[in-house]
Every structure is written in structure tokens, then in C-alpha cells.
C-alpha positions as a Markdown table, in Angstrom:
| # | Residue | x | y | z |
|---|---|---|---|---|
| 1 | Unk | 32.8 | 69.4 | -74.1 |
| 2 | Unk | 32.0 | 66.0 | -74.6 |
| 3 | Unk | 34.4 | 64.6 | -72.3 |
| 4 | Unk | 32.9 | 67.1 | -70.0 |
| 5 | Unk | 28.8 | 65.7 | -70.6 |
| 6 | Unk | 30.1 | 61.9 | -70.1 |
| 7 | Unk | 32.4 | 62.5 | -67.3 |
| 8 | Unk | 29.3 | 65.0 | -65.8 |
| 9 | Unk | 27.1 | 62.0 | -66.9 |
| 10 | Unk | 29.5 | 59.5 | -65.1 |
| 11 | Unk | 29.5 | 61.6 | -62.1 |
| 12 | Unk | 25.6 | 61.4 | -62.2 |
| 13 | Unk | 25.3 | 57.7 | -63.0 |
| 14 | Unk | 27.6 | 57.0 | -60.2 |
| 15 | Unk | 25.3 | 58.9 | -57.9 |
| 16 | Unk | 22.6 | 57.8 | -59.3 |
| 17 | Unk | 24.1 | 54.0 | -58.6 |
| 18 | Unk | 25.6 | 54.7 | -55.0 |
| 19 | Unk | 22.2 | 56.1 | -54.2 |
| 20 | Unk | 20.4 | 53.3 | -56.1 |
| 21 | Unk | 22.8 | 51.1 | -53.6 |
| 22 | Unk | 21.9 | 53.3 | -50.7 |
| 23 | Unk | 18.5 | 52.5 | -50.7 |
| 24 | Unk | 18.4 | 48.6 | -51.6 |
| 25 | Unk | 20.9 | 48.4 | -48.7 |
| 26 | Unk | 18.6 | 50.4 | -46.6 |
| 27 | Unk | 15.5 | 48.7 | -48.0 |
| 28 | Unk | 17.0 | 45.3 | -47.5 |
| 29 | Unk | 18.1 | 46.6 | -43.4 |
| 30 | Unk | 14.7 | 47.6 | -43.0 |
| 31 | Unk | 13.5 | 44.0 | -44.8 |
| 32 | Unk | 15.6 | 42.5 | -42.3 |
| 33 | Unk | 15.2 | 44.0 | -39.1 |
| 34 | Unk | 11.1 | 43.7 | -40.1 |
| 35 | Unk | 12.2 | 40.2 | -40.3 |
| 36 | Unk | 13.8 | 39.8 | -36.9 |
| 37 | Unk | 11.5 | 42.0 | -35.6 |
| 38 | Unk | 8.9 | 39.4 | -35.9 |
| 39 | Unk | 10.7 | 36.6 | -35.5 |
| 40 | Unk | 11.2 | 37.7 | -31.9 |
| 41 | Unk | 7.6 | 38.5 | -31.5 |
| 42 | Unk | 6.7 | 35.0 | -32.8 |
| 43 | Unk | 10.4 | 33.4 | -29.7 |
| 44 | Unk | 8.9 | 35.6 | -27.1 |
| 45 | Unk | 5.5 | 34.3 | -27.4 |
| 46 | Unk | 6.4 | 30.5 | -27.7 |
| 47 | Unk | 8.6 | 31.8 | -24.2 |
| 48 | Unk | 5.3 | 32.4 | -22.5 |
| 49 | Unk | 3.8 | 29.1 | -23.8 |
| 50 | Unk | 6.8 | 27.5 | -23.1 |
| 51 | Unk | 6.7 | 29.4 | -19.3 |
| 52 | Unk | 2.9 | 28.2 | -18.8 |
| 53 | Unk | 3.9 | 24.8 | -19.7 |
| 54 | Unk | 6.6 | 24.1 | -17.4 |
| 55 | Unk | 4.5 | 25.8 | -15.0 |
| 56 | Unk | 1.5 | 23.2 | -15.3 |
| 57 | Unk | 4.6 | 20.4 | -15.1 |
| 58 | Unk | 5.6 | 21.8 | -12.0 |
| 59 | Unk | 2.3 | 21.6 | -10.7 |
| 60 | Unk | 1.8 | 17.9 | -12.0 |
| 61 | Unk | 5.5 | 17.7 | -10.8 |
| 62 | Unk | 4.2 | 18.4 | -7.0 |
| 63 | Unk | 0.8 | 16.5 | -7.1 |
| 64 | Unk | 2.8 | 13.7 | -8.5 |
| 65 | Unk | 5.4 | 14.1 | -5.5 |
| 66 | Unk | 2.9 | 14.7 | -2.6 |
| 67 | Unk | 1.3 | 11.0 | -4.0 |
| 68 | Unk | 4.3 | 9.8 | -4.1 |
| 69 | Unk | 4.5 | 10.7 | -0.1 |
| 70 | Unk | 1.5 | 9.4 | 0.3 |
| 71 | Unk | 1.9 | 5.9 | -1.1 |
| 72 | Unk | 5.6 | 5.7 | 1.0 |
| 73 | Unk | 3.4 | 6.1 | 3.8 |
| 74 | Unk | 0.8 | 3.9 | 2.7 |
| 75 | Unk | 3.2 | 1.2 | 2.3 |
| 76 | Unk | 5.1 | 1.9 | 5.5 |
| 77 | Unk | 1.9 | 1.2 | 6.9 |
| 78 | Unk | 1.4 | -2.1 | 5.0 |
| 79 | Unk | 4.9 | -3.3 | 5.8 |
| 80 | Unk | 3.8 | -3.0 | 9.6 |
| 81 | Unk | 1.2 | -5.3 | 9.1 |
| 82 | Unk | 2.1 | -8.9 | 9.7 |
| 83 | Unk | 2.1 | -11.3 | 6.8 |
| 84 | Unk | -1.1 | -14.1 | 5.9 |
| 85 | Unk | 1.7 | -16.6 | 6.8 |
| 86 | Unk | 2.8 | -14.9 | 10.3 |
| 87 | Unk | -1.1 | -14.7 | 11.5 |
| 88 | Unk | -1.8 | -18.0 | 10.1 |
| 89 | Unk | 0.8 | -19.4 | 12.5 |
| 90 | Unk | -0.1 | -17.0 | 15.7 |
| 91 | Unk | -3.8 | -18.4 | 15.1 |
| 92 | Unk | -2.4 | -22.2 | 15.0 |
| 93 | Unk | 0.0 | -21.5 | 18.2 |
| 94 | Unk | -3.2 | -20.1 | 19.9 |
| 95 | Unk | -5.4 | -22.9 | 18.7 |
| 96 | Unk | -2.5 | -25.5 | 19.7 |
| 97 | Unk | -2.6 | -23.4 | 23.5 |
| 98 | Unk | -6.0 | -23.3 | 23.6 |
| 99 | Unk | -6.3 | -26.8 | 23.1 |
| 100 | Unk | -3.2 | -27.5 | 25.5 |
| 101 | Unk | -5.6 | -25.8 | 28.1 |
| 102 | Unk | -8.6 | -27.6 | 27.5 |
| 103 | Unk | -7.1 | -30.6 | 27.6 |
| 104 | Unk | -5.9 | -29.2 | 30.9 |
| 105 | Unk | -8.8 | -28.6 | 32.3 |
| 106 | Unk | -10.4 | -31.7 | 31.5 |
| 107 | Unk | -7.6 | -33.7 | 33.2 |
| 108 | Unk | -8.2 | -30.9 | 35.9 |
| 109 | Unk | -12.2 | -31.5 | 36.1 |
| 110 | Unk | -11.6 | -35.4 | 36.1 |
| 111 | Unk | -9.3 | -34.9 | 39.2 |
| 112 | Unk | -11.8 | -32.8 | 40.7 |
| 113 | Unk | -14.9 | -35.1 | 39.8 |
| 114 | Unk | -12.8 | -38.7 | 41.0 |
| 115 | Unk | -12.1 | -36.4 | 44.6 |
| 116 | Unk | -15.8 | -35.1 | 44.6 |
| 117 | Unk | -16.7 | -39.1 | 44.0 |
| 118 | Unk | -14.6 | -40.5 | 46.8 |
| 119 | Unk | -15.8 | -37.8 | 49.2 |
| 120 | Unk | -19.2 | -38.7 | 48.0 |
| 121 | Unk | -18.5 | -42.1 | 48.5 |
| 122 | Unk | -17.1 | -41.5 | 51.9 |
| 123 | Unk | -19.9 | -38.7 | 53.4 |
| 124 | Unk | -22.1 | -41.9 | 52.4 |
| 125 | Unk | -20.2 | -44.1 | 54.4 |
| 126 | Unk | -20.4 | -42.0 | 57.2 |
| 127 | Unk | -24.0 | -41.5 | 56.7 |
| 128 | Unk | -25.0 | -45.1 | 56.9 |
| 129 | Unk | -22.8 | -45.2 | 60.2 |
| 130 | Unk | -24.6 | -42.5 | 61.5 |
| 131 | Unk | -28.0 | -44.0 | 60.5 |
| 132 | Unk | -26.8 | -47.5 | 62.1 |
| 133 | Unk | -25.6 | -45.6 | 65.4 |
| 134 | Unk | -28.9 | -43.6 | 65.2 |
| 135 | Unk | -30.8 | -47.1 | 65.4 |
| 136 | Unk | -29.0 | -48.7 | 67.6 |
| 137 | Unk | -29.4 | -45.3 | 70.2 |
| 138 | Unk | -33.5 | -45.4 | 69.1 |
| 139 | Unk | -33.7 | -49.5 | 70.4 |
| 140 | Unk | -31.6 | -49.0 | 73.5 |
């Protein structure tokens, strides 16, 4: 009989254990997948920041690229333009023609004035003749 009680007692122990087991396995499951539960709450959240965030880059990204366009034309612009140095020559090759031509034209002028001077001096010439003729006609 009392082999009967312990074993019954066993029996009931053992149940009482498995079950005891049962339920801190269950318990720790539920601890567990509570856990997980909420630690992919908290990944899925920090997903959408992390979403946003590359989303504002990629809207930096694109201001940042159409500025960079716009400074490649910018300098594609300023590489057109001719250097200090390159317009500092053109102006002294101008100033040198320039100068070429005015020289020119007072060489020019001089030839021009020396002609108008002996034409002058001949149209005087002729004047006085005319004027002597014209007195010599007025006495006869």
C-alpha cells in the first residue's frame, strides 16, 4: 500500500513537474516571442526612419547633381572666354595697328599737304602771269 501511495505520489509529482515544465517552457515562449515581438516593432520603425532618410539624401543627392550641371556649364562658359593674357595681347596688336595707321595717315596727309603746296605754289604762278598778261592787255 505504501509502495502503491509513493509510486501514486511519484506519478503525481511527475505530472505535477512535466506540467510545472510545460508552463515555464510556455511562459518563457510567450516571454520570447513578446520579446521579438517588439523588437521588430522597434527594426520596422528605425526602417521607416531609415526610408525617410535616404529619401531626404536622395533629394540632397539631386539638388547637389543638378548644381553640379549647372557649375559644368558655368565653367564651360568661363573656359570660352579668352584669358587676361590673350586680350591683353589682341588690345596691344590693335593699339600697335592703330598706331601703324596713324602713322599712315600722317605720311598720307603730308603727301597730300606737300602736293596741295606745290599746286598752290603753281595756281600762284599762274596767277601773277595772268595778272602781268592782264596789264600788259590794259596798256596796249
Amino acid at each position: 500500500l505504501m509502495l502503491d501511495i509513493v509510486t501514486s505520489l511519484q506519478d503525481e509529482l511527475v505530472s505535477v513537474l512535466c506540467t510545472t515544465v510545460g508552463l515555464v517552457v510556455l511562459l518563457t515562449g510567450i516571454m520570447m516571442y513578446s520579446s521579438m515581438k517588439a523588437a521588430l516593432s522597434r527594426q520596422k520603425k528605425q526602417n521607416v526612419d531609415l526610408k525617410s532618410e535616404i529619401e531626404e539624401h536622395n533629394k540632397r543627392n539631386k539638388a547637389l547633381k543638378k548644381e553640379l550641371e549647372e557649375l559644368e556649364g558655368s565653367l564651360k562658359e568661363l573656359k570660352q572666354i579668352p584669358s587676361a593674357d590673350c586680350l591683353l595681347k589682341e588690345v596691344d596688336c590693335i593699339q600697335s595697328e592703330i598706331h601703324d595707321l596713324t602713322e599712315a595717315q600722317v605720311d598720307a596727309l603730308s603727301a597730300v599737304k606737300a602736293e596741295n603746296d606745290a599746286i598752290h605754289e603753281e595756281l600762284k604762278q599762274n596767277n601773277e602771269k595772268l595778272n602781268a598778261a592782264l596789264k600788259k592787255e590794259r596798256k596796249a
